[in-house]
Structures are given as C-alpha cells and as structure tokens.
VMD Tcl script that builds the backbone (N, CA, C; Angstrom):
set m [mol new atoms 333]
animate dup $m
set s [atomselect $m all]
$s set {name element resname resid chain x y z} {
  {N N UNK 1 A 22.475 16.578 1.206}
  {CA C UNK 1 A 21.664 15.625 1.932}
  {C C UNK 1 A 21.712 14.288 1.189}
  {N N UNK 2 A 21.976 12.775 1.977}
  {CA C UNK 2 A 21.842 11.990 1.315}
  {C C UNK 2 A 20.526 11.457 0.880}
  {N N UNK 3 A 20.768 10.211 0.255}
  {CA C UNK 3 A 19.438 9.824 0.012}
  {C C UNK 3 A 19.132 8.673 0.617}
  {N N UNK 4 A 17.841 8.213 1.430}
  {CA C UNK 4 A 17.828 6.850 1.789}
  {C C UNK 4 A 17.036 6.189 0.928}
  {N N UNK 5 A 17.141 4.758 1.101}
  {CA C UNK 5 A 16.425 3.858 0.588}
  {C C UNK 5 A 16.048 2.169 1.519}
  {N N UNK 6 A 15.139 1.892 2.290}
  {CA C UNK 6 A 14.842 1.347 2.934}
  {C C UNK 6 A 13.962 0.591 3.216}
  {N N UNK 7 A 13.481 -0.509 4.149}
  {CA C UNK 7 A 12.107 -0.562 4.785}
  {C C UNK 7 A 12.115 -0.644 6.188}
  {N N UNK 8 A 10.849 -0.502 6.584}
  {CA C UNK 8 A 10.609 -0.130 7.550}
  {C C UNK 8 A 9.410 -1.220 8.010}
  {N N UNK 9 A 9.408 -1.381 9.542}
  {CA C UNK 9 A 8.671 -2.598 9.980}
  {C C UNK 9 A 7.723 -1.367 10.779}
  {N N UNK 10 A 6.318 -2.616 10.802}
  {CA C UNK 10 A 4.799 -2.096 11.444}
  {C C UNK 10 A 5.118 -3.260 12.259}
  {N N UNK 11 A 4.647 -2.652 13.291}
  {CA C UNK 11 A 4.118 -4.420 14.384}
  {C C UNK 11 A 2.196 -3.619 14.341}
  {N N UNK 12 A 1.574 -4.748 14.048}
  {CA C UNK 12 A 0.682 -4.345 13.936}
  {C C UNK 12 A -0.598 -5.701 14.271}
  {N N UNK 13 A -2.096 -5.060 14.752}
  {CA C UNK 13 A -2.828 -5.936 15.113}
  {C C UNK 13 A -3.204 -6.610 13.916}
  {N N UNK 14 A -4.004 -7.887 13.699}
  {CA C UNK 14 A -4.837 -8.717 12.066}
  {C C UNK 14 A -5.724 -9.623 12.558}
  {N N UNK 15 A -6.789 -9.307 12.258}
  {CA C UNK 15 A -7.394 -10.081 12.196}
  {C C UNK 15 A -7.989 -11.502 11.542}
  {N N UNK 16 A -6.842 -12.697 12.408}
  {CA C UNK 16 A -6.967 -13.747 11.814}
  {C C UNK 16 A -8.325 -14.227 11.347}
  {N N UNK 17 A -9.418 -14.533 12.013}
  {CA C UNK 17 A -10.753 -14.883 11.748}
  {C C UNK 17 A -11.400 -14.066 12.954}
  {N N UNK 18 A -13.177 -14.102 12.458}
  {CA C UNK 18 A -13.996 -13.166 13.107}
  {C C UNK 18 A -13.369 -13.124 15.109}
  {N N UNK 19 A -13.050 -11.812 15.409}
  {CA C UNK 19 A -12.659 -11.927 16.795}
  {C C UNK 19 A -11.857 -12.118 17.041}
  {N N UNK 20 A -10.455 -12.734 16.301}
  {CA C UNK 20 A -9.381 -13.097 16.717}
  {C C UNK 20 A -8.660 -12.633 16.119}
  {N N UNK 21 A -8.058 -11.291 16.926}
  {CA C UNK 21 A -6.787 -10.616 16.827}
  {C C UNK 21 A -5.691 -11.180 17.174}
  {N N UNK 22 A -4.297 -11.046 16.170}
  {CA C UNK 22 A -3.143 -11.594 16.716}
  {C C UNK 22 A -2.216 -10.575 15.967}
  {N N UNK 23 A -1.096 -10.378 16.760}
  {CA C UNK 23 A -0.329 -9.079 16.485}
  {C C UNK 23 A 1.236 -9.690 15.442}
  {N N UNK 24 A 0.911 -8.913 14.521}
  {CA C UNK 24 A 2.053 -9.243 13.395}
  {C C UNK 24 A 3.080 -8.399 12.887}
  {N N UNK 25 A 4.107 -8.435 12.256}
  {CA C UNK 25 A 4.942 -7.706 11.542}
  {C C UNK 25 A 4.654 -7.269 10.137}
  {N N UNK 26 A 4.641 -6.353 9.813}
  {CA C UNK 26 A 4.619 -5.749 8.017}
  {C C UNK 26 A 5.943 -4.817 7.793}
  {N N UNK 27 A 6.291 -5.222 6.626}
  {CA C UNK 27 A 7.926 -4.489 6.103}
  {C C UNK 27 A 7.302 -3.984 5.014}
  {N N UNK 28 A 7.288 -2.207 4.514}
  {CA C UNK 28 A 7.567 -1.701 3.749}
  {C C UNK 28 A 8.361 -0.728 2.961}
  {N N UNK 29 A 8.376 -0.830 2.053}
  {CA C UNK 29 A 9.704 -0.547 0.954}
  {C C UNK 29 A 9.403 1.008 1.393}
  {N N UNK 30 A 10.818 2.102 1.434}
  {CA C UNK 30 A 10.288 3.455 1.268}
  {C C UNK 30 A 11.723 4.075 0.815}
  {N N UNK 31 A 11.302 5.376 0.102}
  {CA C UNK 31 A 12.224 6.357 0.001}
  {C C UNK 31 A 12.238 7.891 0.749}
  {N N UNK 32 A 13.591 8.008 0.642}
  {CA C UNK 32 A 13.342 9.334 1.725}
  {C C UNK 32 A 15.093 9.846 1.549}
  {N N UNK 33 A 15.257 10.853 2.852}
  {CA C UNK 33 A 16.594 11.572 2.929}
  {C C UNK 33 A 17.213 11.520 3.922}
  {N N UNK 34 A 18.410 11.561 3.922}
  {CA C UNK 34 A 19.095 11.069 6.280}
  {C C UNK 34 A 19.219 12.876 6.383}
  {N N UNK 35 A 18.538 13.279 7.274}
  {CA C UNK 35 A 18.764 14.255 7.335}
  {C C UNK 35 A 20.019 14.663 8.524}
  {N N UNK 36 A 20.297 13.850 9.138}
  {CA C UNK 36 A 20.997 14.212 10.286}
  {C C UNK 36 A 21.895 13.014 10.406}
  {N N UNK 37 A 23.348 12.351 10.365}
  {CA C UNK 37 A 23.727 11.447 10.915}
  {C C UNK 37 A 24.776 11.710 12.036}
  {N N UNK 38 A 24.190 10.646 13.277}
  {CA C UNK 38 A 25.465 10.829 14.004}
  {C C UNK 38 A 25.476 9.266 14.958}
  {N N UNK 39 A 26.222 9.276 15.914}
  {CA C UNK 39 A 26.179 7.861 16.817}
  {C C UNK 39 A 27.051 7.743 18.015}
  {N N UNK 40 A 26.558 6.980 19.154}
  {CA C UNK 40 A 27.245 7.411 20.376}
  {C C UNK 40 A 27.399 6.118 20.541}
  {N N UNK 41 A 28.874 5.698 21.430}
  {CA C UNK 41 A 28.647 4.704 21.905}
  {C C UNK 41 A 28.267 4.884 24.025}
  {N N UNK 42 A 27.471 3.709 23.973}
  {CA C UNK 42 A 26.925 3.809 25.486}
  {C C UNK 42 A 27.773 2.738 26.256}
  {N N UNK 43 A 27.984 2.731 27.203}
  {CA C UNK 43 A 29.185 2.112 28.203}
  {C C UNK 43 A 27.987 1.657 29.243}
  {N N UNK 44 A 27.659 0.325 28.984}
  {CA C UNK 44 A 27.031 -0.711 29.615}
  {C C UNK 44 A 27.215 -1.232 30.489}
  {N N UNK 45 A 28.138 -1.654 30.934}
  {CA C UNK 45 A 29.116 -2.500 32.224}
  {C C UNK 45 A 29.070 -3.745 31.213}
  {N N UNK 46 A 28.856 -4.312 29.875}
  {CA C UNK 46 A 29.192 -5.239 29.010}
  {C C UNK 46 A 30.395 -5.605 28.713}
  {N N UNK 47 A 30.975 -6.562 27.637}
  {CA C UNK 47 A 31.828 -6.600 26.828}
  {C C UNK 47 A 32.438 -5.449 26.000}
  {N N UNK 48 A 31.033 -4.825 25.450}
  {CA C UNK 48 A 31.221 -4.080 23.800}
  {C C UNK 48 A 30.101 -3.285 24.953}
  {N N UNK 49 A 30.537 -1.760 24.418}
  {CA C UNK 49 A 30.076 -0.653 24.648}
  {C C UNK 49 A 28.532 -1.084 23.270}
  {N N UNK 50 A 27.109 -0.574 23.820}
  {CA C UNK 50 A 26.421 -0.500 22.827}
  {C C UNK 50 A 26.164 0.801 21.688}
  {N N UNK 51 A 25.974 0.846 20.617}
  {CA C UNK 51 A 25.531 1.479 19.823}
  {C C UNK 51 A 24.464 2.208 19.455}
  {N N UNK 52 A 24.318 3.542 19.920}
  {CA C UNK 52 A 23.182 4.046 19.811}
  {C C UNK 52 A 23.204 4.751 18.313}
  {N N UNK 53 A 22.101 5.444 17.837}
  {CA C UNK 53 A 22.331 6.252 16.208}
  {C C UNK 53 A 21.492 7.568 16.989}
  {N N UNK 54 A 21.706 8.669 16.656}
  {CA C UNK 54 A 20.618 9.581 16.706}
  {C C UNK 54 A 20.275 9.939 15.408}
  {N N UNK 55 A 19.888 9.170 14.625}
  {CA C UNK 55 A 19.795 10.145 12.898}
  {C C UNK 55 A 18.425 10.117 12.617}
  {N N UNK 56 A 18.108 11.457 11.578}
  {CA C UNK 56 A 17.118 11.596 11.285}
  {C C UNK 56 A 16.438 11.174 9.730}
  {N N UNK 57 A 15.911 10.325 9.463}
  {CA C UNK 57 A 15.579 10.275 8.491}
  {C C UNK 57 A 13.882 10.625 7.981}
  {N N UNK 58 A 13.786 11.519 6.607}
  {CA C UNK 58 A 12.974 11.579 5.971}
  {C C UNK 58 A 12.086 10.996 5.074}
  {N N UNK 59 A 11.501 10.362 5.259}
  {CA C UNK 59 A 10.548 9.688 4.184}
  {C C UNK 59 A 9.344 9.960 3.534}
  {N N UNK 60 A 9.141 9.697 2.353}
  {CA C UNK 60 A 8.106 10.208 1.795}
  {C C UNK 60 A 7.102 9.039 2.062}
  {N N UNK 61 A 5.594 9.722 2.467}
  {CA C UNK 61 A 4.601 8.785 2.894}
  {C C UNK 61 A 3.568 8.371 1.652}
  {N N UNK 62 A 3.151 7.083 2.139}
  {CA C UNK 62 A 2.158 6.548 0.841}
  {C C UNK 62 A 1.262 6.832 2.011}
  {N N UNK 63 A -0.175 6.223 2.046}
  {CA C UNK 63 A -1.426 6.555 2.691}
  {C C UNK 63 A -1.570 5.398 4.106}
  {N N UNK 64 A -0.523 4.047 3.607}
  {CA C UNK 64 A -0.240 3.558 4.717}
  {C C UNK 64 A 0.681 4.202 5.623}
  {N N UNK 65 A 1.564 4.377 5.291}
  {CA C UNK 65 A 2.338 5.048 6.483}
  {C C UNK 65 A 1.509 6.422 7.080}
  {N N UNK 66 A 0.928 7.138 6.451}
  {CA C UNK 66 A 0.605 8.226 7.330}
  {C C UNK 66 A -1.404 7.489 7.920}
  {N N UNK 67 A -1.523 6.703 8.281}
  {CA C UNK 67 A -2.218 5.902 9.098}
  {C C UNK 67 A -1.921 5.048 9.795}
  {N N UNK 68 A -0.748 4.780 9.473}
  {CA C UNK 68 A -0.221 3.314 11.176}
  {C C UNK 68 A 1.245 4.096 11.696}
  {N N UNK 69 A 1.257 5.774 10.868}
  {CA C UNK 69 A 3.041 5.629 11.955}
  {C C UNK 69 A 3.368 5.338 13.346}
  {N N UNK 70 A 2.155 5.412 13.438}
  {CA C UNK 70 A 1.933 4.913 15.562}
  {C C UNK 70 A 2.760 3.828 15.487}
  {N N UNK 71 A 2.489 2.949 14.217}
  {CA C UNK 71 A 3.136 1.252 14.374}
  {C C UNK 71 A 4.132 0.951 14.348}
  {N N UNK 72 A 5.003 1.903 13.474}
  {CA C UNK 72 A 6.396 1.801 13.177}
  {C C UNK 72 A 7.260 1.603 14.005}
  {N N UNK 73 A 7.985 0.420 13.602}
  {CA C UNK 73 A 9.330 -0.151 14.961}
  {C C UNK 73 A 10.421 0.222 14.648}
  {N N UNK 74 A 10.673 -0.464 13.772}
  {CA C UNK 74 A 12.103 -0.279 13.053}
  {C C UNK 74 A 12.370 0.083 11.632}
  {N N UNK 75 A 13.775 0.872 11.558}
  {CA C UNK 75 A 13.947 1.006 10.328}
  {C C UNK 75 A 14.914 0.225 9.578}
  {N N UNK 76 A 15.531 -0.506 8.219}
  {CA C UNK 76 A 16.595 -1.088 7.754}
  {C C UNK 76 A 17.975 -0.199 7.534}
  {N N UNK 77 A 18.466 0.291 7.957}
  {CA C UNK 77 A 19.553 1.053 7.503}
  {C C UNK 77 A 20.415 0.539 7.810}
  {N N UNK 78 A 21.803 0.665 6.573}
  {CA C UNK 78 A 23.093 -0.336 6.787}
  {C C UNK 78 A 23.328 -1.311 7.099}
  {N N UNK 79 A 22.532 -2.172 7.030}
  {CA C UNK 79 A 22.763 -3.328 6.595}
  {C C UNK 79 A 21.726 -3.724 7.858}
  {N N UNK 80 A 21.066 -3.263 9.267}
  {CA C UNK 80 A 20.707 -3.286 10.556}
  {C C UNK 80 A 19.549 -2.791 10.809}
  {N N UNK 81 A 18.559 -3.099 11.521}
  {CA C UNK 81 A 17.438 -3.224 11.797}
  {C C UNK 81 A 17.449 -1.630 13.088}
  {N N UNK 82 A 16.799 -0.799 12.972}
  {CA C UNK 82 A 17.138 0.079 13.866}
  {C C UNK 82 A 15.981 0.832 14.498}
  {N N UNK 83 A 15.942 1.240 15.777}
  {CA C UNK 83 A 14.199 1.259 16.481}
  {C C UNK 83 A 14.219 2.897 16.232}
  {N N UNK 84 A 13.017 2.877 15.837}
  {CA C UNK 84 A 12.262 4.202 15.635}
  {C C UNK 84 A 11.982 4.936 16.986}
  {N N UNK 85 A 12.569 5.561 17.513}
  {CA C UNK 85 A 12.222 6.308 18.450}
  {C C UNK 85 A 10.812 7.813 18.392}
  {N N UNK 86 A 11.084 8.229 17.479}
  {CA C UNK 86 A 10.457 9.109 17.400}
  {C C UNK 86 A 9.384 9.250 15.522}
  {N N UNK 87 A 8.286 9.236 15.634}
  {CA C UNK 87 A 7.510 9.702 14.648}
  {C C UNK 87 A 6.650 10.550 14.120}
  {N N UNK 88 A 7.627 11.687 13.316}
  {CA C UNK 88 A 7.246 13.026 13.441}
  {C C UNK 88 A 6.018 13.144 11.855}
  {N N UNK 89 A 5.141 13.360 11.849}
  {CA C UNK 89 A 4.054 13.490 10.820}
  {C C UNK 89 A 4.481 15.232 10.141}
  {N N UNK 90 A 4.799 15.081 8.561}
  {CA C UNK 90 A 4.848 16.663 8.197}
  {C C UNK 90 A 4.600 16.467 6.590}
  {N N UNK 91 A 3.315 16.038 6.358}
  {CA C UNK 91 A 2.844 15.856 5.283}
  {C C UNK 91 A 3.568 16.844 4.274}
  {N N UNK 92 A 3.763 16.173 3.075}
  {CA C UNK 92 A 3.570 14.324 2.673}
  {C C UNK 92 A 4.821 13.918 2.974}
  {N N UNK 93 A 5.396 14.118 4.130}
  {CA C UNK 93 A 6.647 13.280 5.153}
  {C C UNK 93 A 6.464 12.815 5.992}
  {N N UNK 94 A 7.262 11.573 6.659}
  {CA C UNK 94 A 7.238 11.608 8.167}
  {C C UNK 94 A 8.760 11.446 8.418}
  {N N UNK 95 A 9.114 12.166 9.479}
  {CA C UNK 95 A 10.239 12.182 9.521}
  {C C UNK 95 A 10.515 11.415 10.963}
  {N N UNK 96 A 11.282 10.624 10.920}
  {CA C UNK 96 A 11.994 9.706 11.646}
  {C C UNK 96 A 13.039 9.532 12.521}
  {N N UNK 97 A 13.029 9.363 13.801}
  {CA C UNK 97 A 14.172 9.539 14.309}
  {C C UNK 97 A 14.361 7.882 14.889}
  {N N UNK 98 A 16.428 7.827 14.826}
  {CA C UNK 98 A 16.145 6.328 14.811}
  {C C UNK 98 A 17.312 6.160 15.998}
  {N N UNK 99 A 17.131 5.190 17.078}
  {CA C UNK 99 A 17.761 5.447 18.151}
  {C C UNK 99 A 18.917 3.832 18.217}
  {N N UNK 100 A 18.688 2.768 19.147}
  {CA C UNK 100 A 20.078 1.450 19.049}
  {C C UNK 100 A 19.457 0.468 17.841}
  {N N UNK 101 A 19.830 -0.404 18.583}
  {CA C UNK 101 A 19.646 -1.592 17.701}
  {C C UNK 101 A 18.262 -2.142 18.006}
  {N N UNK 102 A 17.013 -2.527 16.949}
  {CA C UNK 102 A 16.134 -3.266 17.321}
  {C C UNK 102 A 16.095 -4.561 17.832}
  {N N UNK 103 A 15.631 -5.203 18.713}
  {CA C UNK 103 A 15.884 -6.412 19.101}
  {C C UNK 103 A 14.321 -7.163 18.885}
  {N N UNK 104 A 14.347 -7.957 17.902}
  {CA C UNK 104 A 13.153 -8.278 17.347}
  {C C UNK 104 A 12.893 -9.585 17.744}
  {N N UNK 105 A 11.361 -9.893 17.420}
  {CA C UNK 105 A 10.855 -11.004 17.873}
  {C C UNK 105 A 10.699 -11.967 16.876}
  {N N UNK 106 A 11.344 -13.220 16.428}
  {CA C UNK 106 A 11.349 -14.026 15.623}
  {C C UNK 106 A 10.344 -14.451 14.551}
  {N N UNK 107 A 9.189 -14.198 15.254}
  {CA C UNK 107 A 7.428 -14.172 14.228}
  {C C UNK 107 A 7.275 -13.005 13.785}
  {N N UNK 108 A 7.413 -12.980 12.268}
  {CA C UNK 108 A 7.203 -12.090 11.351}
  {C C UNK 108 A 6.622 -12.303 10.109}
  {N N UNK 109 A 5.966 -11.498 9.336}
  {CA C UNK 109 A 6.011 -12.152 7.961}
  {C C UNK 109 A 6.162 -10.436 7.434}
  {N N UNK 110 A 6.373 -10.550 5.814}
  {CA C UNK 110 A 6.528 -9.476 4.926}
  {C C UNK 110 A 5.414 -9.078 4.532}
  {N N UNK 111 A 4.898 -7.814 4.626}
  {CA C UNK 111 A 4.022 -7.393 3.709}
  {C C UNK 111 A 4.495 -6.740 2.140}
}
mol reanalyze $m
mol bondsrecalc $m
mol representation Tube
mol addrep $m
C-alpha cells in the first residue's frame, strides 16, 4: 500500500461579524494510504476525453476532520486538485473516495 501525503479543502460557513455568515475555503495538511488506484477516461463530445480517478484514499483524522467531513471538497493529489466524492467515517480514519477534476471557485484562503 502506498503512502499519501496531502491536503485537503473544507468549503465551509465563518462567521465574519455577529450574523454574518459567508462561506469560505480551509486547506489541511494530512497523512494517510491510496488504498485503491485506478482512472477512466469519459468521452464527452469535447476535444480531450475527461478524466475521472476512482481511488481510495485513507487518512488519518485529527478532531477537525472527523467534525466537518461533511465539508470536504477536494483532495491535492499529483500535482491536482481532485473532488471528494464519497466520505466514509472509520475511526480514527476517514476514508476517501476521489472522483474528476475539482473545478474551484477563485475565493479562497488557507487555513
């Protein structure tokens, strides 16, 4: 099994001042294992066939992640931003399934 090393994006609500919610990005650092790699390409009627991943990755959870995995968008792998399809809770893991390419929204900041 390999090993990953990554981060992973929250889109998540904050409360700028009293009452005023505005919805933000948080990136955190994690380690974990790919448990599964594989990848299809999908035939669009495009240029370029798109890129899907079905892989599974393992991560070990700090106390944030196993309270916002609802939030989780994307993961960093290979060099590419990649959407979390699925978020499986199996303490002290969550295991991850990660599907095309994320297509993200320009307003972000790092946590």
């Amino acid at each position: 099994m390999a090993k990953f090393s990554g981060k992973i994006g929250y889109f998540v609500s904050v409360e700028k001042e009293p009452g005023l919610w505005v919805e933000d990005f948080v990136e955190r650092q994690y380690y974990g294992d790919l448990m599964r790699l594989s990848n299809s390409n999908q035939s669009s009627g495009n240029v370029n066939d798109n890129i899907s991943l079905n892989n599974s990755i393992s991560i070990v959870a700090d106390p944030y992640a196993n309270e916002n995995f609802q939030h989780m968008r994307y993961v960093k792998f290979m060099g590419t931003k990649w959407k979390i399809t699925n978020a499986e809770v199996q303490y002290p893991r969550i295991i991850l399934t990660v599907g095309g390419v994320y297509n993200e929204n320009k307003t972000k900041s790092s946590g």
